[in-house]
N, C-alpha and C positions, 0 to 999 in steps of 0.2 A: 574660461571663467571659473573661478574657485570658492564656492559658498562656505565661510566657517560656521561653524555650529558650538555654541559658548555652553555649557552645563557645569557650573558647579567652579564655574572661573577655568576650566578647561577646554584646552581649543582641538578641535578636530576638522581638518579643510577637506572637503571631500569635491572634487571635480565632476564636471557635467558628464563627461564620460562616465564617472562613478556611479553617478546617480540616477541615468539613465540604466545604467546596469541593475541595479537595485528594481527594476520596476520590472525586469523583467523575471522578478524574486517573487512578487508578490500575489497574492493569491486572487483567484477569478472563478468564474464555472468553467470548468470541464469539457469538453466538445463530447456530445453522444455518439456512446458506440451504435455504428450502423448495423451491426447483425443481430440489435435488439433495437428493436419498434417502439417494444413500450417502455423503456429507458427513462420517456417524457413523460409518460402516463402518470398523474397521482394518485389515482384507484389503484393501476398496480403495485403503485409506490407504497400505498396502506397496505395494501394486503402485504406484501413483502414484508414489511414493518411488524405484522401483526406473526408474519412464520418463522420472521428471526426469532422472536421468544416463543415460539411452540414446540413445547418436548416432546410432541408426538409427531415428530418428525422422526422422532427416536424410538428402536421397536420394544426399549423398554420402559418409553415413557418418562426419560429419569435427564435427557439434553437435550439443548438447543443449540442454536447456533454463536446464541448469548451467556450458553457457559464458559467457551475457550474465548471467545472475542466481549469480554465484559464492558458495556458501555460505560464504568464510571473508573475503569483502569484505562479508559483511550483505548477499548475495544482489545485490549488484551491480556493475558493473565499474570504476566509477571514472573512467570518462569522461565526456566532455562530453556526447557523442552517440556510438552508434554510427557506423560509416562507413555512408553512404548516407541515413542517417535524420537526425532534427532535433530530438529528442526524448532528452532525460537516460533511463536505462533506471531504473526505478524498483525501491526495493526491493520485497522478497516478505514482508519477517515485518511479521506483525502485517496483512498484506494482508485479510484475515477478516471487519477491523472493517468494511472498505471496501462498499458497496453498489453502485458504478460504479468499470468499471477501465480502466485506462490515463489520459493525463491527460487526454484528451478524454473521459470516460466512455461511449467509443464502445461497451462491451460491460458486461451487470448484474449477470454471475455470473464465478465465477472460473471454472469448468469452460468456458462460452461463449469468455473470452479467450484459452482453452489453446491453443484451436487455431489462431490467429491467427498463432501464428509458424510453425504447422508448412506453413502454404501459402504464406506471403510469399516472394516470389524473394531477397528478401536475409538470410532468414534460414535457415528447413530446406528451402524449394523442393521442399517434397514437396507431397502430397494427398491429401483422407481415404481414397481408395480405396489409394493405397501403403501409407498407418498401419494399415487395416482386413488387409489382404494379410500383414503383419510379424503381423499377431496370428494369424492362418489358419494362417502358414506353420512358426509357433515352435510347437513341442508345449508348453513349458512356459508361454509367455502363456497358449495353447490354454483350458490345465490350470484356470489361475486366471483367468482369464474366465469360463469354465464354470461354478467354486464362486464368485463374487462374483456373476454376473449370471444364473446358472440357466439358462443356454441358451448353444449351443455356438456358436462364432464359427464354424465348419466346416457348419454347417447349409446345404445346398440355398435354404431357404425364406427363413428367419430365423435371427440378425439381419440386415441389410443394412449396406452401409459404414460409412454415415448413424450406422447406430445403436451399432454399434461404435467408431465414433471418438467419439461422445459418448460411450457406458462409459468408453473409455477418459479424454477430458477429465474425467471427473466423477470418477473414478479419481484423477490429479494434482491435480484439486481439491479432495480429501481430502486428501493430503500436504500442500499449503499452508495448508489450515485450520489443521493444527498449529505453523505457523511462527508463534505467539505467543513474545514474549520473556518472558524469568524475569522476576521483581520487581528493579527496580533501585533501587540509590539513593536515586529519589524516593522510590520505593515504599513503602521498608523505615521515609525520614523519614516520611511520612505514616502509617502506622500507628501509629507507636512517639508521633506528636501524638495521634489518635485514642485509644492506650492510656490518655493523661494523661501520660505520661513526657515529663519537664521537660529532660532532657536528648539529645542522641543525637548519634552522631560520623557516620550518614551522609552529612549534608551539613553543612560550614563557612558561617560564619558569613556568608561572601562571596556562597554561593550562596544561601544563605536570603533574602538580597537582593535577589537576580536572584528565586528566586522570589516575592518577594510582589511585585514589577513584573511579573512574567510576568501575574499572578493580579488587579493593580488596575492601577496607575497605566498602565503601558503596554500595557495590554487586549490581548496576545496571543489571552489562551483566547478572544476573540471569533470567533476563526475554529478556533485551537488547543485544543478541548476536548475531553471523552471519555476513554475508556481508550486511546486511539491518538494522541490529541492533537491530531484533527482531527473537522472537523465534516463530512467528506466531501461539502463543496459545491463549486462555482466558483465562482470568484474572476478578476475581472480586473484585475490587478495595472499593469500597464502596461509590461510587460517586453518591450523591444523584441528583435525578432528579427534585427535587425544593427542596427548604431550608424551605416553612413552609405550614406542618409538613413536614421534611425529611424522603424523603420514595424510595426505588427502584423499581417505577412501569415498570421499562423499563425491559422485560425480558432477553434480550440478547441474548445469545446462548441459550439458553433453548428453546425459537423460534425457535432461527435459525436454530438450527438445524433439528427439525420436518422441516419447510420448506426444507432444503436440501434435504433434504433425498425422500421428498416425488416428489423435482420439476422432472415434464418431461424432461428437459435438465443438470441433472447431467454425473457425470463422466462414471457415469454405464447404462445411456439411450442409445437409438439406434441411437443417433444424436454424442456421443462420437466415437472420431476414436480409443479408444482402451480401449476398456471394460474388460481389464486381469491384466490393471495397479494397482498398491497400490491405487491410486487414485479413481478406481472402486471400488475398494474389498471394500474399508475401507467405505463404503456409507451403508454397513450391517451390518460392525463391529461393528463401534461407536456406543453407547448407549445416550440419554438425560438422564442426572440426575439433583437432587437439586443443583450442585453444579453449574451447568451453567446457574443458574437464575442469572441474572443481568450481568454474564460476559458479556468481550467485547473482541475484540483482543489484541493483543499488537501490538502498531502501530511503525512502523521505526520510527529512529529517527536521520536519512539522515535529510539535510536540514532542520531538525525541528527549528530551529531561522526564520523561513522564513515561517512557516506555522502556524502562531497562527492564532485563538485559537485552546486551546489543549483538549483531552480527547473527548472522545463517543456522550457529549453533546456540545463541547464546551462551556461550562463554566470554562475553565481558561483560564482567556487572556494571562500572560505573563509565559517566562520559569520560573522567580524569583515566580509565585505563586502554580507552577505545585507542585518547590523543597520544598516551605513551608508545603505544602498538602504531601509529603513524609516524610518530615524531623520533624513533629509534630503528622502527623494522626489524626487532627484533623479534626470537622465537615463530619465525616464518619459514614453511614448506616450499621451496622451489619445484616444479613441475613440468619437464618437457623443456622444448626449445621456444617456450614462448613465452616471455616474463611479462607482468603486467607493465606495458610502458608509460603509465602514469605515477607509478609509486617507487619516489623516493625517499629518503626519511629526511623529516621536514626541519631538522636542528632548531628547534626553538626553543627560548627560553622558558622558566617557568613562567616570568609573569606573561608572556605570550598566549601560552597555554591557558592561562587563565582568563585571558579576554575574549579566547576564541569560546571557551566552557559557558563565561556570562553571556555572551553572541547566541549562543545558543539556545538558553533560557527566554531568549525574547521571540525565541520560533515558537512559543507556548499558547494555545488559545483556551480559554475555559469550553467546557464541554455543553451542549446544551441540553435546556434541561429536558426536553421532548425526545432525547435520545435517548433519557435513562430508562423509563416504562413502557411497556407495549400498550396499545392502545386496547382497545376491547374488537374482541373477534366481530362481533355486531353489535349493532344498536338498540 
């Protein structure tokens, strides 16, 4: 069966195969990670909420965690890299769908990567025993500690730093769970095909184009699929880390993953609440190889019109220069005997190109507005 879809005296047939495919595009909740408990929790969820914008989680008082991840840029800053770092700062929403974070998927849980900036020297240059200290020393954390985790952070005995500063990670790991986007665009197109409905104004007739290239001829969803529009693996692209001489000194997962595997707060540590998950096992399973030098992940591409720049280093500013860099292959690093076997260059035309750019614009959700201010520490 083949439904056309009319906009604008323009026809576009999309097939039940098509359209079935498209649903499996569209966005949903997330499944909870099982090495954190209170994932579900909405007390811990506020609280979280409330230590994303606390600067004193920083030892000089002066970041949060809402400086680098700005909730009215879509959670991030718009640079290339931080100063001192070499790494695009990734967004946060829709982070959920993700099962490895950061682009080396150095860390398996969101709560595990929380604390990564609170010790880095270039970021809060703090330490868990300073963040466990803030929660001892503030009567109202004190409070809500207490009613979230059952047990007083002032205690003699128990909890200890260690275990406080994971509450508290798995605390803002809860806040993040929530940064799912509304239905966009696509969304609302894809339903309203699943209803049967022959018509719909969400998306014109340009992007209907981009999308069934996104979806066939130019095989995106091979790496772009899911409700996030990634298959959360790596990828090595061949994206050099300076142009002279172009070279791939950045190692990527090939890191990452020794650090994974080796951090104290993985999925399979004593600080996970369930060491039996895929999520554990798989911390033994996985092997490093050559082929994950230089990987990186593959990043959503949710509100990607709103997060430039793009890629591992940021070094693409715009979407039109991401498409050129797929649709030619040029100025790419070769690496070993293991080529990425998904990436061809995709010859398309410009106007091609342009429908896959407006396709992409309707991956855009407004932001909402309870993300943009922190709530009050108390009542």
């Amino acid at each position: 069966m083949i439904i056309a879809v009319f906009f604008f005296s323009c026809q576009v047939d999309w097939s039940q195969e098509e359209i079935h495919l498209m649903q499996t595009l569209t966005i949903r909740v997330p499944q909870l990670d099982p090495s954190n408990h209170y994932e579900s929790d909405p007390l811990a969820a506020e609280l979280g909420r409330s230590l994303f914008f606390d600067q004193r989680l920083s030892a000089k008082g002066d970041k949060s965690c809402a400086s680098c991840h700005i909730p009215s840029q879509y959670f991030t800053d718009k640079l290339d890299h931080p100063v001192g770092f070499k790494r695009n700062t990734p967004t946060l929403i829709n982070a959920a769908f993700q099962s490895f974070f950061f682009w080396d998927g150095r860390r398996d849980s969101l709560w595990s990567q929380a604390l990564d900036p609170v010790q880095h020297p270039l970021e809060f240059d703090s330490s868990i025993e300073e963040l466990a200290n803030l929660v001892r020393s503030d009567d109202c954390l004190s409070q809500r500690y207490l009613t979230i985790f059952g047990e007083s952070p002032t205690s003699f005995k128990l909890p200890d730093s260690q275990t406080i500063a994971v509450h508290i990670a798995k605390s803002i790991a809860a806040y993040e769970f929530r940064l799912i986007s509304a239905p966009s665009p696509f969304d609302h197109f894809a339903k309203t095909l699943q209803q049967g409905q022959t018509t719909s104004h969400y998306l014109d007739s340009v992007a209907q184009k981009g999308l069934k290239l996104f979806i066939g001829q130019a095989g995106c969803i091979r790496c772009h699929h899911g409700p996030s529009f990634s298959d959360g693996q790596f990828h090595r692209l061949g994206i050099p880390d300076q142009i002279e001489p172009p070279t791939l000194s950045d190692s990527g997962r090939w890191q990452g993953m020794l650090d994974w595997q080796a951090h104290h707060l993985n999925a399979a540590s004593e600080f996970s609440d369930d060491t039996t998950s895929y999520r554990a096992r798989r911390v033994k399973l996985m092997q490093v190889s050559d082929r994950d030098w230089a990987s990186f992940r593959t990043p959503s591409l949710r509100n990607v019109a709103m997060t430039a720049p793009y890629m591992h280093n940021g070094s693409f500013p715009t979407l039109e220069s991401v498409l050129e860099m797929y649709n030619l292959r040029t100025n790419i690093v070769a690496h070993g005997h293991h080529p990425e076997p998904l990436l061809t260059p995709l010859e398309l035309g410009a106007d091609e190109l342009n429908q896959l750019i407006l396709f992409l614009h309707t991956l855009t959700s407004p932001i909402a507005d309870s993300w943009l201010e922190p709530p009050p520490l108390c009542d």
